[in-house]
C-alpha positions, 0 to 999 in steps of 0.5 A, a space after each residue: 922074232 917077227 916073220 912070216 913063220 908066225 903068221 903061217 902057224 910054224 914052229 920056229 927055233 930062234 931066241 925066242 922059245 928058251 924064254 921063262 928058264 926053258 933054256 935048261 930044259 932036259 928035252 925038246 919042247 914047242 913052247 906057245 908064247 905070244 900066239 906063236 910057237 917055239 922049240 926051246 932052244 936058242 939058235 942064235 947064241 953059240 952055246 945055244 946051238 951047241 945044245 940044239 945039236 946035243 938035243 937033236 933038234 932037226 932030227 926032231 923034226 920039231 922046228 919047221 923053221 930055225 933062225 940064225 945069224 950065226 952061219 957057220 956055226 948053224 950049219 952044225 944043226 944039220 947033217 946028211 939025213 936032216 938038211 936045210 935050205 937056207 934064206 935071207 932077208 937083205 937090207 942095205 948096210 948103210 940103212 943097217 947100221 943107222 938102224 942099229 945105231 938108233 937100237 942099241 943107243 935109244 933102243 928097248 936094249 940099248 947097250 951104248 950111252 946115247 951121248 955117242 953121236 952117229 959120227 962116232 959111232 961109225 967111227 968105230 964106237 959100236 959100228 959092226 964092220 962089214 958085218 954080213 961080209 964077215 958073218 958068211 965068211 966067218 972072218 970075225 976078226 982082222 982086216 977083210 980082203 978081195 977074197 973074202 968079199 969073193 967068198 961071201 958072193 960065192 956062198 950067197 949065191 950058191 947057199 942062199 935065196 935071198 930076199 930084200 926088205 924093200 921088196 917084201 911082198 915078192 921076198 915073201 911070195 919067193 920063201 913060200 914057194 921054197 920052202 912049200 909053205 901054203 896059207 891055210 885052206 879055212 877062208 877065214 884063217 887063211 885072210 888072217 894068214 894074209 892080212 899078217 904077212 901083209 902087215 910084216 910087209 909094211 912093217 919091212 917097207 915103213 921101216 922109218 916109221 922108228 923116228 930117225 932118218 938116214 944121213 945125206 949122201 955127201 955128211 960125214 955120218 953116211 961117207 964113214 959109214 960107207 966106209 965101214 960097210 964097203 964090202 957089204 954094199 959090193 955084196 949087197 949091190 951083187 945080191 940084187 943081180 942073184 935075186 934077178 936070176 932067182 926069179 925064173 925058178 922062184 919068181 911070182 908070174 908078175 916078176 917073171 913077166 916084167 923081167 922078160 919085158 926088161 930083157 926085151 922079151 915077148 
């Protein structure tokens, strides 16, 4: 779980703190793993957030930071005294899923035999259809509709703040600012803080660095997968226009500046 919470020193609820049997824990705990630290509970998992809820993690207060894929159910961690605020970090689906092709099919965890070609991959033998657009809707199953796709728009842009991986530095800089995080006063620990936020952000942009390439425009791997995605590109296509409007609340000055330029401000 690589994010900008390790780098800040944060308590962070994933996947990552029920590691070594503390998933049966009978309390909450910060577990240290890997210089970072974690509550002990799976927040990525169903019956992982269901005893995150038993446990009363965000009463707690333990986990300054919770990540999930899992909206809906995720919500539930929450109530009216101990809300969240949530976030998201966007890539485009077409890179996505050539992404998680690669992953689970010559990944560390790879779960399909590598024989499956990409083609057939986006075909169907793997490939996660619409997949964002069905997370934020919670229609997992069956064939999406226009107002699914309107849904998702509608809660992307009213529950989230969203960032892209292409565009981490500013992303970053935006999170922060939301979420009242501060690098550390210490000079020397806050060069430390900068220079790991600085490398997750190379890490964002260089994301080919794992040895593949993305299919031309015009291959039958990209058209399938534009297929398979068509909703997701509308959302994402409609997510940079609520990242625009997001700058002038949470904007860094230089994005703010250069916005107003582009209108044909001062």
């Amino acid at each position: 779980s690589k994010g900008p919470g390790k780098c800040l020193g944060l308590s962070q609820a994933s996947n990552m703190g029920v590691q070594e049997g503390h998933g049966n824990d009978p309390q909450l705990a910060v577990i240290n793993l890997k210089d970072a630290r974690y509550v002990n509970v799976d927040t990525t998992s169903i019956p992982g957030i269901e005893r995150a809820v038993r446990l009363g993690l965000t009463k707690s207060k333990m986990a300054d930071l919770i990540t999930s894929s899992l909206f809906h159910d995720a919500a539930d961690l929450f109530t009216l005294e101990h809300q969240g605020r949530a976030f998201t970090m966007l890539r485009h689906p077409v890179e996505r899923a050539v992404s998680m092709y690669y992953y689970r099919t010559r990944g560390e965890h790879a779960d399909i035999d590598p024989s499956v070609t990409l083609e057939d991959y986006a075909r169907g033998e793997g490939i996660e259809n619409n997949w964002l657009t069905r997370f934020l809707t919670d229609r997992m199953e069956g064939e999406l509709l226009k107002e699914d796709l309107d849904n998702a728009m509608d809660i992307l842009s009213r529950k989230f703040l969203i960032g892209f991986l292409d565009d981490g530095e500013e992303s970053i800089a935006r999170m922060m600012k939301y979420f009242g995080w501060t690098y550390a006063e210490d000079s020397t620990k806050k060069m430390l803080q900068e220079d790991c936020v600085k490398e997750l952000i190379d890490d964002g942009t260089n994301r080919n660095i794992e040895g593949y390439e993305l299919p031309k425009k015009g291959t039958q791997a990209y058209a399938l997968i534009s297929w398979q995605t068509q909703f997701d590109v509308k959302l994402y296509e409609y997510a940079l226009g609520v990242f625009e409007t997001q700058t002038k609340h949470w904007g860094t000055k230089a994005r703010k500046k250069a916005l107003k330029k582009k209108k044909g401000g001062k």
